[in-house]
C-alpha positions as CSV (number, residue, x, y, z in Angstrom):
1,X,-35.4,12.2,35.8
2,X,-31.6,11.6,34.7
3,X,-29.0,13.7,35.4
4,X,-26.7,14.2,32.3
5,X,-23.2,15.8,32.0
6,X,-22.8,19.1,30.2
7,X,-21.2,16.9,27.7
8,X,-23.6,14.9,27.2
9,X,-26.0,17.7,26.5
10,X,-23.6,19.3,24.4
11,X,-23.4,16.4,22.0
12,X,-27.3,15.7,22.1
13,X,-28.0,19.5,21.0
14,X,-24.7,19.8,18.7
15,X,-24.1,16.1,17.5
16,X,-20.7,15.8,15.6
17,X,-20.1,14.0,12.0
18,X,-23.6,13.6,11.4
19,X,-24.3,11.3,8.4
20,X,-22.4,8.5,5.9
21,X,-19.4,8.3,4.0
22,X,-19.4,7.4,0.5
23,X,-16.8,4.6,0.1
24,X,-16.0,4.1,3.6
25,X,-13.4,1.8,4.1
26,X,-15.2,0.2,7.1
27,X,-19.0,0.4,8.4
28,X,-20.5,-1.3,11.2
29,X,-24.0,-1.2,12.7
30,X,-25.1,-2.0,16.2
31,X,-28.9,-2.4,17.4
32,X,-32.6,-2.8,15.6
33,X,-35.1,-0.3,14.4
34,X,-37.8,-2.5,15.5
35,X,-36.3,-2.3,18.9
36,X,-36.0,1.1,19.6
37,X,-31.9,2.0,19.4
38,X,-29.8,1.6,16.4
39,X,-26.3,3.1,14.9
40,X,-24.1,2.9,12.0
41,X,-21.0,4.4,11.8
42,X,-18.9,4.8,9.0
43,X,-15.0,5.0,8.7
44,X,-12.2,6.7,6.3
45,X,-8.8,4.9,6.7
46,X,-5.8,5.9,5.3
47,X,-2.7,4.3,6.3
48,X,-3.7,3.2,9.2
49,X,-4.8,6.0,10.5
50,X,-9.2,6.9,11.2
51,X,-9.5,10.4,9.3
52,X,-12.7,10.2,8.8
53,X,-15.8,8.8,10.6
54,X,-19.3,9.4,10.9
55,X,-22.6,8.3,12.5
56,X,-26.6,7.8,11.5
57,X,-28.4,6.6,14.8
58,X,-31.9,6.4,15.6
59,X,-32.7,6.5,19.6
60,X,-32.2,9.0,22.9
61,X,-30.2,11.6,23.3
62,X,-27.6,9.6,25.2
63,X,-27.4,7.3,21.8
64,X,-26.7,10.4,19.9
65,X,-24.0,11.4,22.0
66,X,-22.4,8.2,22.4
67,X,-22.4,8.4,18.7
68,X,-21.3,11.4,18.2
69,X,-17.9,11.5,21.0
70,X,-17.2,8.4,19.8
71,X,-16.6,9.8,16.3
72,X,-14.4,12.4,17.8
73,X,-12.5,9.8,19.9
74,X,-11.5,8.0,17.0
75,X,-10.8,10.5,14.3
76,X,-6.7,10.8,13.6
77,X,-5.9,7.7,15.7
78,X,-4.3,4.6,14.0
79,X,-6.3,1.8,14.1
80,X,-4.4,-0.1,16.6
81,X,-5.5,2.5,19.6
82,X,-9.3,2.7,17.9
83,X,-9.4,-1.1,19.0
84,X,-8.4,-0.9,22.1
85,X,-11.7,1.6,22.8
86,X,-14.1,0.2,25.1
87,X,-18.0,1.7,25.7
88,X,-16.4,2.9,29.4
89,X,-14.2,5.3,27.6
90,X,-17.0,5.9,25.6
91,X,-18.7,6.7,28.9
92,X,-16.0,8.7,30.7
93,X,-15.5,10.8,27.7
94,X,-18.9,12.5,28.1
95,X,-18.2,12.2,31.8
96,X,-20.5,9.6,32.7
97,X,-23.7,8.5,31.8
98,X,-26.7,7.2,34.3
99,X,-26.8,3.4,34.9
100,X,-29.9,3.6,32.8
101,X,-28.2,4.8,29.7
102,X,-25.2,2.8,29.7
103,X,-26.2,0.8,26.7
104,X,-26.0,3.6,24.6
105,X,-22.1,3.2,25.0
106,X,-22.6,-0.7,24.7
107,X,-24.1,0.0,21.2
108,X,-21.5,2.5,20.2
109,X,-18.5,0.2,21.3
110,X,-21.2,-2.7,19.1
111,X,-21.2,-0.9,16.2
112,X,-17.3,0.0,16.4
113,X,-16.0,-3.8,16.5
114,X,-18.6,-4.1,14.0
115,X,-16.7,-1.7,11.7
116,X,-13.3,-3.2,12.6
117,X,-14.1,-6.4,12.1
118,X,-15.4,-5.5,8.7
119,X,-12.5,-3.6,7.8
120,X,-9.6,-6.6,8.7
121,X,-12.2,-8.9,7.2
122,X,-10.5,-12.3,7.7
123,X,-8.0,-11.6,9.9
124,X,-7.0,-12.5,13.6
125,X,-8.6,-9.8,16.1
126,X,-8.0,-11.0,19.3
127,X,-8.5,-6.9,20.5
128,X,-12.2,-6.8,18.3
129,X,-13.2,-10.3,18.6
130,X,-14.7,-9.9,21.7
131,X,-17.9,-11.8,21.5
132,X,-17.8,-15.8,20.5
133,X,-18.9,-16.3,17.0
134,X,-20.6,-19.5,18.6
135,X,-21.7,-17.9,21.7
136,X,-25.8,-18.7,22.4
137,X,-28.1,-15.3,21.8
138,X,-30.0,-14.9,25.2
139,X,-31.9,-11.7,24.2
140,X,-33.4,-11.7,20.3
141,X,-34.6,-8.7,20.6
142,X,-31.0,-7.0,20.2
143,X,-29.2,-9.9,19.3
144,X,-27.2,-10.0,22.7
145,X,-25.0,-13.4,23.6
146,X,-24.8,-15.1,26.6
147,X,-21.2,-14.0,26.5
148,X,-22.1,-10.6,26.2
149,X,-24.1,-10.5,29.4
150,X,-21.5,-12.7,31.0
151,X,-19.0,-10.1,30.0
152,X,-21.0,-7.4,31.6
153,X,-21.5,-9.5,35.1
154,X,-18.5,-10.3,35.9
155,X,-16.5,-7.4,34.4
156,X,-18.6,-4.8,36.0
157,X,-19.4,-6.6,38.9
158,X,-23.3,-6.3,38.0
159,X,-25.5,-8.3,40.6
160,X,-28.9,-7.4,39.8
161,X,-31.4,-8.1,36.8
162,X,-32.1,-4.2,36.7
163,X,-28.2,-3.4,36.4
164,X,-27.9,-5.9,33.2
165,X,-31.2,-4.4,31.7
166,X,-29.2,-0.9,32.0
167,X,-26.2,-1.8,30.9
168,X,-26.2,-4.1,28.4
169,X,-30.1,-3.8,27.1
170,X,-31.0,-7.2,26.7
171,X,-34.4,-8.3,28.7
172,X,-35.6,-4.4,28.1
173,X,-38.0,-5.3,25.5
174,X,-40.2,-8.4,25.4
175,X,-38.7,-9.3,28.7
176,X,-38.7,-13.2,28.0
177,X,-35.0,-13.7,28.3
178,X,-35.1,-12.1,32.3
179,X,-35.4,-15.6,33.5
180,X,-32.4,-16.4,31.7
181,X,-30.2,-13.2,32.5
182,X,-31.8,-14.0,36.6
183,X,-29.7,-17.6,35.6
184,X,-26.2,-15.8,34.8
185,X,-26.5,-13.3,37.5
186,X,-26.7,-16.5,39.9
187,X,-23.7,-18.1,37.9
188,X,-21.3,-15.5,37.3
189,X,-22.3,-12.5,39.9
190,X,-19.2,-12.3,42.5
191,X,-20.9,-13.4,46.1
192,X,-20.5,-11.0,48.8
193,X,-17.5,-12.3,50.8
194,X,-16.8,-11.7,54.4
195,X,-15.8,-9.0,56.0
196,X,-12.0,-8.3,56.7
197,X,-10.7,-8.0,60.1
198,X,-8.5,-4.6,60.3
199,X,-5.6,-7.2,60.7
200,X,-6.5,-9.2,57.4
201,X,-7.4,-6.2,55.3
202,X,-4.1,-5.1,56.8
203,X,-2.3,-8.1,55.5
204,X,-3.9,-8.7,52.3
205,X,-3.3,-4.7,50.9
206,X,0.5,-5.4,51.9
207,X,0.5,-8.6,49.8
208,X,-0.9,-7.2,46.9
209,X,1.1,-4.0,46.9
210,X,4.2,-5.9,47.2
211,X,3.3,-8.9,45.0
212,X,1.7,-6.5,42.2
213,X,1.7,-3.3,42.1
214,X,5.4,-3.0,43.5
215,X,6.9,-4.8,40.9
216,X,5.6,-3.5,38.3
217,X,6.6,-0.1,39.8
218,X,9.9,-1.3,40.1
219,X,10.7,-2.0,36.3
220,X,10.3,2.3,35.9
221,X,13.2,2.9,38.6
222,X,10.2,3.7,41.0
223,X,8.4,1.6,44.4
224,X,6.0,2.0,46.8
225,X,5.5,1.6,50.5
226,X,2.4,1.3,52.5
227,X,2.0,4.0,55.4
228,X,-1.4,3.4,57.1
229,X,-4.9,2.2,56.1
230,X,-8.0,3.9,57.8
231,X,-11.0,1.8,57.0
232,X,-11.3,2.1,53.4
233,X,-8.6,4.8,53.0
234,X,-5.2,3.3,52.2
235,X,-2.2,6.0,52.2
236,X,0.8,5.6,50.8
237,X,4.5,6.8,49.3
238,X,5.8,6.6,46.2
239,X,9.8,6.2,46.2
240,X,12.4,6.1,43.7
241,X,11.6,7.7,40.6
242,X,8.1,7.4,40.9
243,X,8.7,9.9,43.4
244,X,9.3,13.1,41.4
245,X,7.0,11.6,38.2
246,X,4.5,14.7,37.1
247,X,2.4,12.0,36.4
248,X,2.3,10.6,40.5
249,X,-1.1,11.4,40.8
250,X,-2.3,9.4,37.6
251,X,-0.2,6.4,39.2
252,X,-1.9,6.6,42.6
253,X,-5.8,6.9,40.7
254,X,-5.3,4.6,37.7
255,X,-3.0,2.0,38.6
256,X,-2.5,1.5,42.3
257,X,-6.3,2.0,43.5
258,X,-7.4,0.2,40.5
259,X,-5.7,-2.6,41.5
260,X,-7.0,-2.7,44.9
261,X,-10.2,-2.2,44.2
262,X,-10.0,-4.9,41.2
263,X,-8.2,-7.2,44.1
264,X,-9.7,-6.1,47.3
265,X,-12.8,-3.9,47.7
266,X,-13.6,-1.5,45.0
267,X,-14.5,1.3,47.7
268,X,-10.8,1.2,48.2
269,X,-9.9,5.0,47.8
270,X,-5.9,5.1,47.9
271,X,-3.8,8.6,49.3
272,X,-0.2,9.6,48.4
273,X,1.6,11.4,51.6
């Protein structure tokens, strides 16, 4: 059995802006009925700004609350931030789903480019046009691109068959594109890569921290100095502005330990002192 957040359960029981919008100035659908999951979602725009929106989905009770937060996330935000949504924040926002379920954000963030792309019709979207127009469909059953699922793979750093089934759906009905998905996982799938030496690891978190992340502290008045590294713990001080920031803690989560992880080893797990 699945463990769900409270807000998960929340939005399954209580579902927010339930049903359609007459006149919506952009709709976009995600999904088949014949397969099992499907949403539409309807928006109001109004000088650039989402003041309405609402959803129709047929599936689980993770479907119906990625549909239904994802309503909330984007009601009163100009349509610039909407775009930039992706089906993680879509995830975090109901604090998490299970590995199974994380589709049901995939189909939410679907039907949401869906609905942008309908709405800027024919112009440039480099933000929405994720997904090649030209890009071979690997799974027919939900209409899911080889880009997609390479997307996934290398973004997520999936390296199982069972971890794209979850994620991104495709292979989860019929099951004859699994040979084909088993193909990208070999292609794209990042390789295990030796281990670092405490010296190397040592030297490699240095390099980054002064050839990325420092800089870019640097432009805010701020910088940052590496103290010690214990195994997989990595603690260091903020200086200059950065320093006194309210916001310190954000800096050390979002940005610094996301960069090692993204650079190094994503159990990195980075301490201010």
């Amino acid at each position: 059995m699945w463990k769900y957040s409270d807000k998960v359960m929340d939005h399954y029981r209580h579902p927010r802006n339930v049903g359609s919008i007459d006149n919506a100035d952009a709709v976009g659908v995600a999904g088949s009925l014949a397969c099992g999951d499907s949403l539409k979602i309807y928006l109001k725009i109004e000088n650039g700004i989402v003041v309405d929106a609402k959803f129709q989905t047929f599936g689980c009770g993770s479907a119906v609350a990625s549909s239904s937060v994802l309503t909330e996330m984007v009601i009163g935000k100009p349509v610039e931030e909407v775009k930039k949504i992706t089906n993680q924040d879509i995830a975090d926002e109901l604090d998490g789903l299970p590995p199974e379920k994380m589709h049901c954000s995939v189909m939410g963030h679907e039907a949401l480019v869906d609905a942008l792309k309908n709405y800027f019709k024919e112009e440039e979207l480099e933000e929405v046009n994720e997904e090649k127009t030209q890009s071979k469909v690997v799974c027919t059953c939900f209409n899911i691109t080889e880009d997609v699922i390479k997307d996934a793979i290398i973004n997520k750093s999936l390296t199982t068959l069972d971890e794209v089934v979850n994620y991104t759906k495709a292979g989860s009905a019929c099951g004859r594109c699994k040979d084909t998905i088993k193909g990208l996982i070999e292609k794209y799938a990042v390789k295990d890569t030796p281990k670092l030496s405490p010296a190397q690891l040592i030297l490699k978190i240095n390099k980054v921290i002064e050839n990325v992340i420092a800089p870019e502290l640097q432009k805010d008045g701020g910088d940052i100095e590496l103290v010690d590294i214990e195994d997989n713990r990595v603690f260091v001080k903020l200086q200059g502005r950065c320093s006194q920031c309210k916001n310190s803690v954000l800096t050390i989560k979002a940005f610094v330990e996301t960069t090692l992880r993204d650079k190094i080893n994503k159990d990195i797990e980075v301490v201010q002192v």
